[in-house]
C-alpha positions as CSV (number, residue, x, y, z in Angstrom):
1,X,133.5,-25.2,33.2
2,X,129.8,-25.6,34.0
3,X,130.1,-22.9,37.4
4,X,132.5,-21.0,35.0
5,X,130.0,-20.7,31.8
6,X,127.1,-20.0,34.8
7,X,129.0,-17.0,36.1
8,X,131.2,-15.2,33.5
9,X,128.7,-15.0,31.4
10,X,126.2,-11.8,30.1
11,X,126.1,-10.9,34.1
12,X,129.5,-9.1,33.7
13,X,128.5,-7.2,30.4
14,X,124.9,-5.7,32.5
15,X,125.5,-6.1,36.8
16,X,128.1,-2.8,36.5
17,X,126.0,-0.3,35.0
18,X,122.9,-0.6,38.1
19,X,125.6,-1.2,40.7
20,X,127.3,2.1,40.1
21,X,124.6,3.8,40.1
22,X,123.7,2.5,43.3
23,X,127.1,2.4,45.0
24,X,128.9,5.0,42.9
25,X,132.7,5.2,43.2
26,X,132.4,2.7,46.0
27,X,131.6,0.0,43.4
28,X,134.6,-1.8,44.1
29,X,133.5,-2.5,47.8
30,X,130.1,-3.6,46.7
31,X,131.7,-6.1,44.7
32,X,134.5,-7.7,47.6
33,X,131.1,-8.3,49.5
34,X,129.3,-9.7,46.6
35,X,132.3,-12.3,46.5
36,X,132.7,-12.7,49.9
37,X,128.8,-13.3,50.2
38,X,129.2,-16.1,47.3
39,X,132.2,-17.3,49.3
40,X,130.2,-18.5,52.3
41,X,127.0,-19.6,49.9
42,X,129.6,-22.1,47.8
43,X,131.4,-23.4,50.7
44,X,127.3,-24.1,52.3
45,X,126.7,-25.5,49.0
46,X,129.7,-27.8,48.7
47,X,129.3,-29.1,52.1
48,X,126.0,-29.9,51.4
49,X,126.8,-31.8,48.2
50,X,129.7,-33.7,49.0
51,X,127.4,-35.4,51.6
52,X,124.5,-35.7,49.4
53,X,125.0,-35.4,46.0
54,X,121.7,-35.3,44.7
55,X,119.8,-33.1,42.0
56,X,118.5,-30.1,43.2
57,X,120.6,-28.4,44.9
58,X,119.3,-26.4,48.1
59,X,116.1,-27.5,47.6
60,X,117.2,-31.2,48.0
61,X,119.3,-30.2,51.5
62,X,116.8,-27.8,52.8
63,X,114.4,-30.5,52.4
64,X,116.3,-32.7,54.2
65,X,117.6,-30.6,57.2
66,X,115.0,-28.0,57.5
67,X,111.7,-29.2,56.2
68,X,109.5,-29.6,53.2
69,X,108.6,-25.7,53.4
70,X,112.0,-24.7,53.8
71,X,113.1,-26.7,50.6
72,X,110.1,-25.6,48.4
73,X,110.9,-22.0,49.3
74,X,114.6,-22.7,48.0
75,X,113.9,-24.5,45.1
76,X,110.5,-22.2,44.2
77,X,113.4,-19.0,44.4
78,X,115.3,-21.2,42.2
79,X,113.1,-22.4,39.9
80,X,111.7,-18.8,39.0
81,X,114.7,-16.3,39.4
82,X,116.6,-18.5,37.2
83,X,113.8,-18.8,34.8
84,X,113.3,-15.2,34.4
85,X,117.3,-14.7,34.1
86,X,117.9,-17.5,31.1
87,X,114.9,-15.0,29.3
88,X,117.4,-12.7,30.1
89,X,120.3,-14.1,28.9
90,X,118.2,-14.9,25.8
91,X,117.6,-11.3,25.6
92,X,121.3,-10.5,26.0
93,X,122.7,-12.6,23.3
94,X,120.0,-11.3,20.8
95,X,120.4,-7.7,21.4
96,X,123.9,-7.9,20.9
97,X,124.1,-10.5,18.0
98,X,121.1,-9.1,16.1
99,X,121.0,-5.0,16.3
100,X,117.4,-4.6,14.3
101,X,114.0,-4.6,14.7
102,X,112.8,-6.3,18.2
103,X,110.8,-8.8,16.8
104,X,113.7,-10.0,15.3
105,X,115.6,-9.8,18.4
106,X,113.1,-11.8,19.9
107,X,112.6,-14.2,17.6
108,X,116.4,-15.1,17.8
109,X,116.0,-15.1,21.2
110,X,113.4,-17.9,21.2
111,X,115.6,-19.9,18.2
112,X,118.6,-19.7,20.9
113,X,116.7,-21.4,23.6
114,X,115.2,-24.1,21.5
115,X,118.6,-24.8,20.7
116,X,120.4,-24.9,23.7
117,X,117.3,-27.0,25.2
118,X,117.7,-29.5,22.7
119,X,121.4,-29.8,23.2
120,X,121.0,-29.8,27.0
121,X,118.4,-33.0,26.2
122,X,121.3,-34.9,24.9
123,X,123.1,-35.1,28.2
124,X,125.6,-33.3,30.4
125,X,128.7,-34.4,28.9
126,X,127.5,-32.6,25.4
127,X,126.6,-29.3,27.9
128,X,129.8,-29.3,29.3
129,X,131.4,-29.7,25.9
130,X,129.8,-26.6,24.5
131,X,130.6,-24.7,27.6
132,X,134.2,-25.2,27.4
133,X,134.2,-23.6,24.2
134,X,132.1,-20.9,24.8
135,X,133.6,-20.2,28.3
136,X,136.8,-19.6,26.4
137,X,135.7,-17.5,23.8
138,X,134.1,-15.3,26.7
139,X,137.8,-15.3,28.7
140,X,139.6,-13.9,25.0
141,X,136.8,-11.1,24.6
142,X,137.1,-9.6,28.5
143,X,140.8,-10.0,28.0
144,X,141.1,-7.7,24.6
145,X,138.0,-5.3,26.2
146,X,140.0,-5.0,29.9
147,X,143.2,-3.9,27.2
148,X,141.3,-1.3,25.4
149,X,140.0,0.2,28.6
150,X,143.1,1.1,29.4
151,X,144.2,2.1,25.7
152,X,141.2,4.4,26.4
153,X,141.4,8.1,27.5
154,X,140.9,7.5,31.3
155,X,138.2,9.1,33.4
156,X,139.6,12.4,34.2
157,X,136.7,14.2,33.6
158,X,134.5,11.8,35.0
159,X,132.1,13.0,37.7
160,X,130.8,11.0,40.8
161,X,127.6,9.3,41.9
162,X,126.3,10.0,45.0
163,X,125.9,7.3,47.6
164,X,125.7,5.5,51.2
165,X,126.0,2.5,52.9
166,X,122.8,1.5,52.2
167,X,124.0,1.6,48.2
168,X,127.0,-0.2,48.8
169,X,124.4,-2.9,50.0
170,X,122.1,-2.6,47.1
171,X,125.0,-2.5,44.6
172,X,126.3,-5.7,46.4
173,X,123.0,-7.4,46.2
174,X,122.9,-7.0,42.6
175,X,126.9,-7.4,41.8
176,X,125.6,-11.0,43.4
177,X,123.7,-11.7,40.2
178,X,126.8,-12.4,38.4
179,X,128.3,-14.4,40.9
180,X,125.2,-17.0,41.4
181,X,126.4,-19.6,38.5
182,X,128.2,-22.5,41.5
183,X,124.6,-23.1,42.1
184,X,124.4,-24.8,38.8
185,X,127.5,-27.1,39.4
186,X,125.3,-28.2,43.2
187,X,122.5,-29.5,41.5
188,X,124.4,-31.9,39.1
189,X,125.4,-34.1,41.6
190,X,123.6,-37.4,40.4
191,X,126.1,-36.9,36.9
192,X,129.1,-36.4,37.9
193,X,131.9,-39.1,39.1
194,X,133.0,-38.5,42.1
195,X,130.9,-36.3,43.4
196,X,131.8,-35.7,46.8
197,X,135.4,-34.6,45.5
198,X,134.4,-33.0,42.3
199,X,131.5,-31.0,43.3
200,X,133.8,-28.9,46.3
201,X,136.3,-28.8,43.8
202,X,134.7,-27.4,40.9
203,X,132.7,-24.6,43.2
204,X,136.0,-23.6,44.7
205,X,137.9,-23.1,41.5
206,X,135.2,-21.8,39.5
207,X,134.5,-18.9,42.2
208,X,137.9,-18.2,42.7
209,X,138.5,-17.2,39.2
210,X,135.4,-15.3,38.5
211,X,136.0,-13.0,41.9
212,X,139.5,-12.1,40.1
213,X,138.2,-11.5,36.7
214,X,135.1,-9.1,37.9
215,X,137.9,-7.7,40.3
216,X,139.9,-6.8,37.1
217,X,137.1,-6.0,34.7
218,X,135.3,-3.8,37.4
219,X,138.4,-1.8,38.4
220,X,139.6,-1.6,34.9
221,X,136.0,0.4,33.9
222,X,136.0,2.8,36.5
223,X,139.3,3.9,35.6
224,X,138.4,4.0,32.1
225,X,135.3,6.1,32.3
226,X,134.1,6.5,35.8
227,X,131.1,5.5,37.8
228,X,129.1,8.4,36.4
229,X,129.3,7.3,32.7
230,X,128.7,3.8,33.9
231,X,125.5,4.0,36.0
232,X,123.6,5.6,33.4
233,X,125.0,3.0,31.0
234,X,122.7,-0.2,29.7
235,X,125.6,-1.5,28.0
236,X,128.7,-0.2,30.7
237,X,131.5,-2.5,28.9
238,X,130.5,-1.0,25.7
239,X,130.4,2.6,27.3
240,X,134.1,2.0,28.9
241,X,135.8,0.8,25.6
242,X,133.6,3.4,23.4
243,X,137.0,5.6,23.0
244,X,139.0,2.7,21.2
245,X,138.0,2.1,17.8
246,X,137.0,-1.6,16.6
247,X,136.1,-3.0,20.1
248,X,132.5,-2.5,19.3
249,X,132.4,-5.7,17.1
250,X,134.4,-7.4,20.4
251,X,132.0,-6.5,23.2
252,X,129.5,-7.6,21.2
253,X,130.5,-10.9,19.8
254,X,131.9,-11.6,23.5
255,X,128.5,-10.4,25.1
256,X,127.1,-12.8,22.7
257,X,129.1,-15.5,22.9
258,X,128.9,-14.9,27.1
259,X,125.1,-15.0,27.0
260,X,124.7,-18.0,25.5
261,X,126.8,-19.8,27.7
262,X,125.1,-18.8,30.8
263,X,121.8,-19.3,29.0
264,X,122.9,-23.0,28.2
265,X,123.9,-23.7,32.5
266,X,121.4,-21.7,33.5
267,X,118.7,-24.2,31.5
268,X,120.7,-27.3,32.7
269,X,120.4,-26.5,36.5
270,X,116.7,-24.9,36.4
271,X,116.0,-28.0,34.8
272,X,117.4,-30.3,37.5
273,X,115.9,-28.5,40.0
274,X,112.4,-29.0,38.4
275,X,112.7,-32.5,38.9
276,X,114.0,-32.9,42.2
277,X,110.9,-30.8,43.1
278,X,108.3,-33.0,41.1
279,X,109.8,-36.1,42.7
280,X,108.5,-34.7,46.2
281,X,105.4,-33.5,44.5
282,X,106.2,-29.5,45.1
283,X,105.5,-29.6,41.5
284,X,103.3,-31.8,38.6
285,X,105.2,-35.0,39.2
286,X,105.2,-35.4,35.4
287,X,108.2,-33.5,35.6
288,X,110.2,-36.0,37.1
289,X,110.7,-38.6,34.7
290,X,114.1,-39.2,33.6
291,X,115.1,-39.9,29.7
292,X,115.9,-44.0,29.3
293,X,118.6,-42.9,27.2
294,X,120.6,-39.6,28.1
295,X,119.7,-39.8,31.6
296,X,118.7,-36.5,31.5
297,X,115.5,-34.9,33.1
298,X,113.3,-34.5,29.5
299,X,110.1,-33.8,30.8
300,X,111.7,-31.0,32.8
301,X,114.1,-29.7,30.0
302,X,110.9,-29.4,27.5
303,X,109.0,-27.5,30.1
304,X,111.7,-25.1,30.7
305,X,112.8,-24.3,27.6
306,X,108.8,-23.7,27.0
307,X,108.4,-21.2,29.7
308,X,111.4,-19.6,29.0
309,X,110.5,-19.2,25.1
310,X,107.3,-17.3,26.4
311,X,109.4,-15.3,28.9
312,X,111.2,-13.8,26.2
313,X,108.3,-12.7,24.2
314,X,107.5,-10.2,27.3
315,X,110.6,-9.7,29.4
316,X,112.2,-6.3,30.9
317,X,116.0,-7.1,30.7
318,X,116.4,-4.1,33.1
319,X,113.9,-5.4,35.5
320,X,115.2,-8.8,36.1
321,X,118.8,-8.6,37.7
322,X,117.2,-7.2,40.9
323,X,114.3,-10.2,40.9
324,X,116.5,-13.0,40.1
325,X,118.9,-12.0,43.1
326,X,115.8,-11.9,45.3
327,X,115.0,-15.8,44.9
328,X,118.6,-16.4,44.6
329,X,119.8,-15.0,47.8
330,X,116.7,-17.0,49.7
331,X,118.0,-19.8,47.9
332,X,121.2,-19.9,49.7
333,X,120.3,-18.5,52.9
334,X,118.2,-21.5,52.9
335,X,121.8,-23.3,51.6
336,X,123.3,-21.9,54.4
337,X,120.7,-22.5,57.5
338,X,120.9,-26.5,56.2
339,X,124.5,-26.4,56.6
340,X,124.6,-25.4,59.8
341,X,122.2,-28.5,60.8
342,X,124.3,-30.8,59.6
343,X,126.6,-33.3,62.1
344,X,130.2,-32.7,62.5
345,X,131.3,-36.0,60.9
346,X,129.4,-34.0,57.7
347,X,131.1,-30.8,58.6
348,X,134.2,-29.5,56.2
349,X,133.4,-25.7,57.3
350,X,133.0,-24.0,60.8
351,X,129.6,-23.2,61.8
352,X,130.4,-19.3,61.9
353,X,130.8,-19.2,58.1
354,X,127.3,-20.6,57.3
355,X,125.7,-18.1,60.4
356,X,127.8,-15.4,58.6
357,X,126.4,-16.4,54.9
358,X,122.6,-16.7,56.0
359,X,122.8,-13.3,57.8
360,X,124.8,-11.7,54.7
361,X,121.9,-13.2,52.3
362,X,119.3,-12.1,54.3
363,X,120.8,-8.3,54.7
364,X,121.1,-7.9,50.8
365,X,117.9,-9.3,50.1
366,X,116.2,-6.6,51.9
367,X,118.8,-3.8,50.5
368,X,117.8,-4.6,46.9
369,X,115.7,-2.1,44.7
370,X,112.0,-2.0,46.4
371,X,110.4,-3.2,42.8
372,X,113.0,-6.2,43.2
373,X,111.4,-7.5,46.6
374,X,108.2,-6.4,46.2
375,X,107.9,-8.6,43.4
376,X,109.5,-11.3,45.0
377,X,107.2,-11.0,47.9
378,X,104.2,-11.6,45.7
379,X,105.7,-14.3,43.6
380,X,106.0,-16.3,46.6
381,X,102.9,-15.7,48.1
382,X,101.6,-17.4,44.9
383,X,104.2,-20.2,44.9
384,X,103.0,-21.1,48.9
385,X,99.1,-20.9,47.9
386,X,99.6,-22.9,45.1
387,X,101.1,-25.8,46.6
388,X,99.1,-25.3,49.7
389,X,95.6,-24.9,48.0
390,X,96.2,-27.5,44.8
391,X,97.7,-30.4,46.9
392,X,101.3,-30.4,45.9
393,X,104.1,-31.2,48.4
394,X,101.9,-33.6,49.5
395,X,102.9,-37.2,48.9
396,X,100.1,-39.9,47.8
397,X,98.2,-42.1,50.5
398,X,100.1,-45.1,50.6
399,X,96.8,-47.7,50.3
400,X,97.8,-50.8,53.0
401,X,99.1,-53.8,50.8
């Protein structure tokens, strides 16, 4: 419920409007090798931990089987594409719950992730709780919206969108910002039971029902108003069911409703992977400690929810699909390169699927919009000098006993 709240969530109710523009009728394709890319980066990720099931993720195994820098680069992707995309998904919920003034908007959008925050302090099994319920919700409202796009009209009159290869890329690079939620499930693995059976488990399933409902939900909207109307759409579910009256008040509420469980795993796992980086110093080790009582990482979850808050105040919702794929995909190249280092008896995957994931990851990374890596360049040149000029990642001198 976790990897299905992570990835059906406001990513599906944005990603199709800037991939059609990008890959045009062909949006289809961009999105079989979105999946197929998310394919090889959850089977890395459930190898990984089923044999170590520890919080944080990549970061943890690229520490591990790579090196310190490897890891920091993982977890610093992490760490600040998903920070920028729960301000997103704060954005989401409160444009859609809230139409009004955008200080209102905003305001809700800060309320939101106080909320979830404090819920996510509690512990997992109240997160997981929440997200059942909202993950269903979310499941109704693409369900009734899929029906009414093809109650519509149909897009006979719809024109086309230019596009190349190199589109189909880009589009598939950014279709991958919906997919990346099984990351969240990866760097639970210290509360679960059963982790070496559950994690794999959970990725599997949770993938394997989100490829089929983008499958239906991305099809369905081309036919319904074609990739023209949707590429110059901010809102492309709305734009596809805009033809059948009364399913304005259902893409909202499920947009809504969507957004906020994303928000709530995407606050969970950024806060997890926080503390697996403070532990090793990559960050203020204050950020380690662990509550006495909900187990949960506090210290972390406060800092988050604190960043994020400020995030909103000042984010572009447009702007961030394209950075937060950038850290993601180096995230799980990084997933993928550790898996390939790790020793047969380890091994539940053949080593061609990992060399097949890295090289996919690295291909889209470099295919996204130029803004997109630019910026992502430059935020990890600052995440390197700063932990290479103010000491972190460096352990304490151990003073002889």
């Amino acid at each position: 419920m976790l990897g299905l709240g992570s990835m059906i969530g406001a990513g599906v109710f944005s990603v199709f409007g800037p991939a059609a523009a990008a890959a045009g009728r062909w949006l289809v394709l961009g999105l079989l090798l979105a999946a197929l890319v998310a394919f090889c980066n959850a089977m890395a990720s459930a190898q990984l931990a089923a044999a170590n099931p520890t919080s944080g993720g990549a970061y943890a195994h690229g520490r591990r089987w790579l090196g310190p820098g490897w890891g920091f680069a993982a977890g610093w992707g992490f760490v600040v594409g998903k920070t920028a995309s729960c301000a997103a998904m704060a954005l989401t919920f409160a444009t859609y719950a809230l139409p009004g003034p955008w200080w209102a908007q905003r305001g809700l959008a800060v309320l939101a992730v106080l909320a979830l925050a404090a819920l996510n302090y509690r512990g997992i099994t109240r997160t997981a709780a929440l997200t059942r319920v909202l993950v269903c919700l979310s499941l109704a409202a693409l369900a009734v919206i899929v029906i009414g796009m093809h109650l519509g009209p149909g897009a006979e009159a719809a024109g086309g969108v230019d596009t190349s290869a190199y589109g189909v890329l880009q589009s598939a690079g950014l279709l991958f910002f919906a997919f990346a939620g099984y990351a969240r499930v990866a760097t639970l693995g210290e509360e679960v039971v059963e982790p070496q059976k559950t994690i794999p488990r959970a990725i599997t399933i949770a993938l394997g029902i989100t490829v089929v409902i983008y499958l239906v939900v991305g099809v369905s909207a081309l036919a319904a108003v074609g990739a023209e109307r949707l590429a110059g759409s901010s809102a492309p579910l709305a734009t596809a069911t805009a033809g059948v009256a009364g399913l304005d008040v259902v893409v909202r509420v499920g947009a809504a409703v969507a957004s906020l469980g994303a928000l709530l795993a995407l606050v969970a796992g950024v806060g997890r992977t926080t503390m697996a980086m403070a532990r090793e110093r990559d960050l203020p080790p204050w950020l380690a400690a662990v509550h006495p009582r909900h187990r949960v990482p506090h210290h972390a979850e406060v800092a988050v929810a604190v960043v994020v808050s400020a995030l909103v105040l000042v984010a572009d919702l447009r702007q961030v699909i394209g950075f937060s794929s950038f850290g993601v995909l180096v995230y799980y190249a990084i997933a993928n390169l550790a898996a390939l280092r790790q020793p047969e008896d380890e091994r539940r995957w053949p080593r061609a699927l990992f060399v097949l994931g890295a090289t996919a990851c690295a291909v889209l990374v470099v295919t996204l919009p130029v803004g997109a890596v630019l910026t992502g360049v430059g935020v990890y040149a600052v995440g390197f000098a700063v932990r290479r000029f103010a000491g972190t990642g460096r352990r304490p001198r151990r003073t002889p006993s």
